[in-house]
N, C-alpha and C positions, 0 to 999 in steps of 0.2 A: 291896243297893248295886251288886253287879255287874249285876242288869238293868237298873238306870238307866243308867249309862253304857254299856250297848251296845245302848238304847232313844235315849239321846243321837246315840252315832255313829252309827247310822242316817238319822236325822233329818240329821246335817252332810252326808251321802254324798249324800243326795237330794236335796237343794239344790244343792250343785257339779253334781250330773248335769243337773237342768233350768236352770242359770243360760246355759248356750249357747243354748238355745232359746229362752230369755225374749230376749239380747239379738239373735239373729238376727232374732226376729219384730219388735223394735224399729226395726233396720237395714229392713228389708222393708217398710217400713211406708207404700209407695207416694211416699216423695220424689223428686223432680225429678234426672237427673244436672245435675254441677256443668259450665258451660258453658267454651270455651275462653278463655283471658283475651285480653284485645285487647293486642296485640303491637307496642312501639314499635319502628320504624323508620327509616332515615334517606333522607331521599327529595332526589329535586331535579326540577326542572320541566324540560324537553328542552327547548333553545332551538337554532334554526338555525344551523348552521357553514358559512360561505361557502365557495368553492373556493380552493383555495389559502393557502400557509403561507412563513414565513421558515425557511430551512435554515441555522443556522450550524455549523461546523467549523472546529475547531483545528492551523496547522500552521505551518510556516516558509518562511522563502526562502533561495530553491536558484541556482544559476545554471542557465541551461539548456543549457549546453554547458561542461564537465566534462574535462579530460585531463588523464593522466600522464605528465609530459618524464621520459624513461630516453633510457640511450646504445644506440646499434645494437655495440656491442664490447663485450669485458671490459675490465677493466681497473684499477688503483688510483684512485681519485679523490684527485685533489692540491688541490683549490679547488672550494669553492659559492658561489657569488656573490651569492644572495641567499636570503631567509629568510620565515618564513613570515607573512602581513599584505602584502609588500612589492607595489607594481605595479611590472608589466615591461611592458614594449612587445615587439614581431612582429621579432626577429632580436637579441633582447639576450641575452649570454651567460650560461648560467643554470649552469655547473658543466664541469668540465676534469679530462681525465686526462692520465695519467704519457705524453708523448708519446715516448718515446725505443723503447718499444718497436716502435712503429709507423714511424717515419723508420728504425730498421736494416730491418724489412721491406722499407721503400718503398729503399734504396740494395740490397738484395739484390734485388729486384725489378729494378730499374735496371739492376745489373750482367748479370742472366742475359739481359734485352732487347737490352743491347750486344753480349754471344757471340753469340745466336741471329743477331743482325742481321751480325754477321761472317761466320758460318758462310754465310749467307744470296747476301754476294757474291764466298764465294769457288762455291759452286754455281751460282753468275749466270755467273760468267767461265769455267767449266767448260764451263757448255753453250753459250756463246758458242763455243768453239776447238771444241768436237766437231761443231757445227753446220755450222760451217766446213770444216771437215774432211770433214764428211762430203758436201758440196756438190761436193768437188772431187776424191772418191774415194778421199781418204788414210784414213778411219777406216770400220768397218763399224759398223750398224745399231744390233748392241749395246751398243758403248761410246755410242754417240749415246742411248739409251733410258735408259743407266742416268743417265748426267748428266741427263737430261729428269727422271726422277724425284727424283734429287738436291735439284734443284733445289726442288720442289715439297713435299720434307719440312722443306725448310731454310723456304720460307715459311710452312709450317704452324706451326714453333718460332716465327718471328718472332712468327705473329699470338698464341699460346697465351703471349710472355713479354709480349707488351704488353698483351694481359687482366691477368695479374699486377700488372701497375707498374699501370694502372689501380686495381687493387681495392686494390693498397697506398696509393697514394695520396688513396683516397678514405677510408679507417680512417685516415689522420694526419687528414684532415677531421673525422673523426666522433670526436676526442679531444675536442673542444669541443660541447657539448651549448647549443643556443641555443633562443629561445621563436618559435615558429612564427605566434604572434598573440598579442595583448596580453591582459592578463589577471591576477588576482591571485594568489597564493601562495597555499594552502589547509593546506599540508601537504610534510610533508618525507621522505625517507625512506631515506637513508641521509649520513652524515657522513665530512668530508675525513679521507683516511688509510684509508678502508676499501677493500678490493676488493670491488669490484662485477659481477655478470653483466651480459652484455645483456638489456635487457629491464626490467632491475629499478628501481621507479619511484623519482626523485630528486626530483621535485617532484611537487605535483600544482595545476593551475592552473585556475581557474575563470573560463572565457573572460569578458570583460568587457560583451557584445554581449547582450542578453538576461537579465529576471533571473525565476525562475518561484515562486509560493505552490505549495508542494508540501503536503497534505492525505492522511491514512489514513483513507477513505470506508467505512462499512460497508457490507454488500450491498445493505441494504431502502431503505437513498437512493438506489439508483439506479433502484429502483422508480417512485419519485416524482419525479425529477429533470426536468425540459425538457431537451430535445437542444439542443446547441449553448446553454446557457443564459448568461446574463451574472453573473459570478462579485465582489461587491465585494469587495477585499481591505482591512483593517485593520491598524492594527499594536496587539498588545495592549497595549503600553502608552500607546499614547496614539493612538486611538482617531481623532483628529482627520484623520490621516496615512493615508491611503487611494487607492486607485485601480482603477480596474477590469481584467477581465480574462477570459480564456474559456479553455476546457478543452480544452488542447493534446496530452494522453498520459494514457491509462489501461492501468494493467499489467494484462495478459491473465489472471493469476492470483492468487487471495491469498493475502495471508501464512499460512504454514503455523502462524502462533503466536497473530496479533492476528485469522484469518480477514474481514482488511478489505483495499481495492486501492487501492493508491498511485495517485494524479491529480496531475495535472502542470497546472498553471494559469498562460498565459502572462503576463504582466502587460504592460501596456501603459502606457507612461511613468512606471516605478516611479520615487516620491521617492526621494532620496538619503539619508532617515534609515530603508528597508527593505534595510537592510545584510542579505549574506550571512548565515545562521545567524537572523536576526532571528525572532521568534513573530508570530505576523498570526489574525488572526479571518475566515475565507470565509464568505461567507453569499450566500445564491441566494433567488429568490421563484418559488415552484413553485406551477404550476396547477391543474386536479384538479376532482371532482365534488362537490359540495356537498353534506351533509349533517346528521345531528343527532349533535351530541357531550356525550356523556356519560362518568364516570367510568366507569374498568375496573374498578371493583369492583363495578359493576351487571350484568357479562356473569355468565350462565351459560349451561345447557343443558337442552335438550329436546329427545328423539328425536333425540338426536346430532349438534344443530343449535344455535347463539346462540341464547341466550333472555334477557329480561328479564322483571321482575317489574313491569307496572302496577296502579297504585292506580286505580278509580273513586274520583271524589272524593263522589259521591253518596252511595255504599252505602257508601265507606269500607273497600272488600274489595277483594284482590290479586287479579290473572290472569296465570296465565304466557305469555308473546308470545312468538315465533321470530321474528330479525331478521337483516337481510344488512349484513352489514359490509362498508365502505367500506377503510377501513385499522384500524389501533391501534396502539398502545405499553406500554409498563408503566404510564402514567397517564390516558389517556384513548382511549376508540375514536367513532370516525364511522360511524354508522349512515347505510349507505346508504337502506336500508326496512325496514319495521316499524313507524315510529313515527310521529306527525305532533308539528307544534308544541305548545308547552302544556299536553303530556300528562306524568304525575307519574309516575315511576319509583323504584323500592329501590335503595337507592346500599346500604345495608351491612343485615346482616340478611338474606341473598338466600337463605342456605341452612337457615333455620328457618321457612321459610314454607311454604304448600299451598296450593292452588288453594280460592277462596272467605275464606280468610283474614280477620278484620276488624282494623286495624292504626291505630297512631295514629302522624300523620307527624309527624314530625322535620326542621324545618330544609328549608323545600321550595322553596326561591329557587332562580333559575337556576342 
């Protein structure tokens, strides 16, 4: 009995040992490899893009001439005269201080003009009798000299007290703060009862002459822009309300936040419903080289160059193409060359493909 079963397990051992080789030589057994499957794709047909596009941006209207009325004195502010929305006209009084400090200036000012001017003829009539005097040999030289000088320090006091009453009386002027040109209220910026520095803005007025579509441009439209171009302005809400305008101020630098540049767009007989503060729609028609536009999700690369993937429609197989670009964006780029019309391109799918490829298209309309 035991040499049956270890006549058995022999036989099972010898079998697991050749069953690799039975199925290897199975495998081997000169079949074909399996070929690569054809690859659906999504394609589109390159159609010609003419030169030129519409550029719109979003911005508001600004006035184009801008200032802050402050007083040239310190001072309390006793009265504002008007408020912020209101129109003023070119000399209407726009805020007032406490005048009484300024009138005792200007009466101390006053009075030291009346001494100096005293003092002044009694040194006049001084050198009048010395002069005399000395004509006819009764006084020497140097009483003559020093009234001559007298004299000439008493007018110096004259002229140095009536600069004073000057400048006094020009600060009882400057207690009343008026509007220099007509113009609307935009802003206020401090209130009756406070004391105020000189300088510090009490209104601020947005001259009435002039009203501009102010716009935050990013860098790459100015690539594209026309010089000097004609700008139509919108108002977003109602779209009907428009007029035109050209590009009067571009700030030298950009925002260190938005990295876009403030443009200044003058307008040119704005309606009266593109109120101050209003939102407007600018939009430009820019010129440029013609070329073929396709999705950006058909760009890649080759030799560290654009490339796209074309389909032969014959073989039904891909070729990778090096193309020169014109511009792009996040959603479409204009091939300058590389491509001609009517030739089919891989919009998606662009990175599972190889050269020779056979693919089935997808969707291959313009």
């Amino acid at each position: 009995m035991n040499h049956r079963r270890a006549e058995r397990a022999r036989r099972r051992w010898a079998l697991l040992a050749v069953a690799p080789s039975i199925l290897l030589a199975a495998c081997g057994s000169g079949e074909e490899p399996v070929a690569d499957p054809v690859r659906p794709v999504r394609v589109v047909t390159v159609a010609k893009h003419e030169g030129g596009e519409t550029l719109s941006l979003t911005g508001q209207i600004q006035a184009q001439d801008e200032v802050s009325l402050a007083f040239r004195i310190d001072g309390r502010m006793i009265e504002r005269l008007v408020n912020v929305g209101d129109q003023v006209e070119a000399g209407q009084p726009i805020a007032r201080l406490d005048p009484e400090p300024a009138r005792n200036a200007l009466r101390t000012a006053q009075a030291n003009l009346s001494a100096a001017m005293g003092q002044q003829t009694l040194a006049r009539n001084d050198y009048e009798r010395q002069e005399t005097l000395l004509g006819q040999g009764w006084t020497t030289r140097a009483r003559y000299d020093t009234a001559a000088q007298a004299l000439k320090a008493a007018a110096a006091q004259v002229d140095s007290a009536q600069a004073q009453f000057d400048t006094a009386q020009d600060h009882l002027g400057y207690t009343e703060l008026v509007a220099d040109g007509a113009g609307t209220v935009t802003a206020r910026g401090a209130e009756p009862g406070e004391v105020v520095a000189a300088g510090r803005m009490i209104v601020h007025l947005a001259r009435r002459d002039g009203r501009d579509a102010v716009f935050d441009v990013p860098a790459p439209v100015f690539r594209i822009a026309p010089a000097n171009a004609v700008v139509t302005v919108a108002l977003a809400s109602d779209p009907a309300v428009q007029t035109i305008g050209r590009v009067r101020e571009v700030a030298p630098q950009a925002d260190p936040v938005t990295r876009t540049f403030t443009v200044r767009v003058g307008l040119q007989d704005p309606p009266d419903a593109m109120r101050l503060g209003s939102t407007v729609n600018g939009s430009i028609q820019t010129g440029g080289v013609g070329g073929f536009e396709i999705p950006a999700t058909a760009l890649t690369q080759a030799n560290r160059q654009p490339a796209v993937w074309v389909v032969d429609p014959a073989t039904g197989t891909v070729a990778l193409r090096n193309i020169d670009l014109e511009r792009y964006d996040l959603a479409r780029v204009i091939v300058a060359r590389g491509l001609e019309a009517d030739e089919v391109v891989v919009t998606a799918g662009v990175q599972a493909l190889r050269p020779g490829q056979k693919v089935r298209m997808l969707g291959a309309g313009p």
